[in-house]
N, C-alpha and C positions, 0 to 999 in steps of 0.2 A: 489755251492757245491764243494767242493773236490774234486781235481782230484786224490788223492791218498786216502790208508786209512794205518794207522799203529797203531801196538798195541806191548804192550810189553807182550813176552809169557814166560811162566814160566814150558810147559809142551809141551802137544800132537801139537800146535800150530806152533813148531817148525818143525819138521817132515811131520807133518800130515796137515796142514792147508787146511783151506776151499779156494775153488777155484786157485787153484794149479798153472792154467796156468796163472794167474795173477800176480804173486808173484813179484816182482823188484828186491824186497834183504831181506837177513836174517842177520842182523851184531850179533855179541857179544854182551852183555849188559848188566849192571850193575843196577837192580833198590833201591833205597834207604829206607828205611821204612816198609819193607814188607818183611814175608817170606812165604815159599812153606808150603802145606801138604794133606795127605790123608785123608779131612774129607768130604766128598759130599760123598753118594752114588748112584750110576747110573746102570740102570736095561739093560743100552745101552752095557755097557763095562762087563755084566759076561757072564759066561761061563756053558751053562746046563753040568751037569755031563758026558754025553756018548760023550761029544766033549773035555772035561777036562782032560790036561796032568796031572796034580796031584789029581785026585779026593778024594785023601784020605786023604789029608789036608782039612779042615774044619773050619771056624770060624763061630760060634753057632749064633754069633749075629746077621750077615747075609745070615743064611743056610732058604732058604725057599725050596718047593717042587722041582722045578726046578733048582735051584739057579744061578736065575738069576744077582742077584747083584753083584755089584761089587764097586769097589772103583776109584774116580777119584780126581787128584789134585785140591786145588784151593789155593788161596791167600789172608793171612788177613795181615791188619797193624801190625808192631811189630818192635818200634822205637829202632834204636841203630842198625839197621840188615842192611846187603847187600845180594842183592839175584841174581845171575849170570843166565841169560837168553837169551835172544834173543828179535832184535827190531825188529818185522816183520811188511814189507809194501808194499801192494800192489799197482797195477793199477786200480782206481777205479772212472771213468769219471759217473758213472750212479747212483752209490751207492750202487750198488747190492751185492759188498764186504761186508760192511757192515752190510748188509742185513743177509747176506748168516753166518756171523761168530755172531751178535746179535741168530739169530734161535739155533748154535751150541751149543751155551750158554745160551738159554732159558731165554734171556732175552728180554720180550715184549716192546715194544714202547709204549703201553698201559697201561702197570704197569712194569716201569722199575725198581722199588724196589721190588717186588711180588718173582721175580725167584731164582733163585738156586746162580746165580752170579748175580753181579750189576757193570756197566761202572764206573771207579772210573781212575781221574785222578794219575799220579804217576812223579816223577822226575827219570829219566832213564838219566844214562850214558853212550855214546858209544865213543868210541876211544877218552878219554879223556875231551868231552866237555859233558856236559848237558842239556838235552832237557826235556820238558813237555809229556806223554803221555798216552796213554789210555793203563787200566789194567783191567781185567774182574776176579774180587774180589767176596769173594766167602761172602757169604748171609747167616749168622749165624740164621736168625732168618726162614727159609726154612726147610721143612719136611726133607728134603734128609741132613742135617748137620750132622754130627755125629763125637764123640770123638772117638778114641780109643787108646789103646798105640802100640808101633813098633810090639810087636809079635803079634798082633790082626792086625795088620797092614798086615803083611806080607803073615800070611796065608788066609788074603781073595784074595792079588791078586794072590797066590800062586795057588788058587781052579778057579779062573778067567781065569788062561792061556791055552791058547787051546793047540791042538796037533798041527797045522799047525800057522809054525812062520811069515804068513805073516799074524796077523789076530792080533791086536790091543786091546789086552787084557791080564789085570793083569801084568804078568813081562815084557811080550812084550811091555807092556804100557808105565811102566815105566824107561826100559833100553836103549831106544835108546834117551833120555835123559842124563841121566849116561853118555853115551857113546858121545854124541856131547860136552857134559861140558869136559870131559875127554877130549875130543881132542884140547879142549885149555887149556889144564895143569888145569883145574880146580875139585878139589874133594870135592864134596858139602856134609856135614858132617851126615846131616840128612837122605839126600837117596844114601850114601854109606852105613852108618848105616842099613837102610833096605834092602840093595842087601846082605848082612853078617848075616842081621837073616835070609832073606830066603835061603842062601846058606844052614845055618846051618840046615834047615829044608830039602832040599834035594839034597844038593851038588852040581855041577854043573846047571848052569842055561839054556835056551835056548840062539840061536843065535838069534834077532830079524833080517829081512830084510834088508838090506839097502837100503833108498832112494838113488834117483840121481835126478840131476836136479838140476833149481837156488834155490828151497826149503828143501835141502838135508841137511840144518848145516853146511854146511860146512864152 
């Protein structure tokens, strides 16, 4: 088995990953083939109403009683794209890495095509050369796929985002992405596009927290 594990992240994976104290490195990365977007829905990342900083932003399509949904990244093929992320690789002598980031992505070992994402090899670039590596692609044929366009985009994670910024929903979710691409001169077009609808929608955004640590982006 593997004494490491790496995957190429394109979202929360970069800040937030599973098993934190394991982490070896986070490089810069370029994967080839593939781009980002907001089409999973997850009951994990929203935000009930009496804990929601915008509650009065609303998108109809996923307003249920509680409203608990919310919207999370994923990745499909789409030749001719480059997509700036992160190569992240942990310490992983047991497998339990693995393990632990297959569960966060609700992909079974048992039906590894069944879930919401699926393991799918990727050619990834980091400091100029090119390696092979594993991408957790998002599963168009999954109950939780959903289309929508930017302003449907925007006001669900808009209605997602809690009042306390240390809490990994809706714009918190998606800013301190923004914000690690940013800090290598990079402005990804589609979710700058979505930080300027939701701006328009209520001006100023929250501060997300900042990590520290060797998993911080940096």
């Amino acid at each position: 088995m593997s004494r490491t594990f790496t995957a190429f992240s394109y979202g929360s994976l970069i800040e937030e990953p599973s098993c934190p104290e394991r982490v070896r490195s986070v490089k810069l990365a370029w994967v080839h083939g593939w781009s980002r977007g907001f089409h999973l829905t997850s009951t994990y990342r929203g935000c009930p109403g009496p804990r929601a900083r915008y509650p009065h932003i609303v998108e109809p399509l996923l307003a249920e009683p509680d409203f608990r949904r919310s919207l999370v990244l994923g990745a499909r093929p789409k030749p001719s794209t480059v997509m700036a992320g992160a190569l992240v690789t942990w310490d992983d002598p047991d497998g339990e890495v693995a393990r632990a980031v297959d569960r966060r992505e609700g992909v079974d070992p048992a039906h590894p095509e069944a879930g919401p994402y699926r393991r799918r090899t990727c050619e990834v670039e980091v400091d100029g050369e090119r390696h092979e590596a594993l991408i957790y692609a998002t599963n168009p044929d999954h109950p939780r796929y959903i289309e929508l366009g930017l302003p449907q985009q925007a006001r669900a994670l808009l209605h997602a985002t809690p009042t306390k910024a240390d809490r990994d929903r809706g714009a918190l979710y998606l800013l301190p992405l923004v914000f690690y691409l940013r800090r290598h001169g990079i402005q990804d077009p589609y979710l700058e596009s979505l930080v300027e609808t939701m701006r328009a929608l209520v001006g100023e955004l929250p501060q997300p927290v900042r990590r520290s640590g060797p998993y911080s982006g940096t």
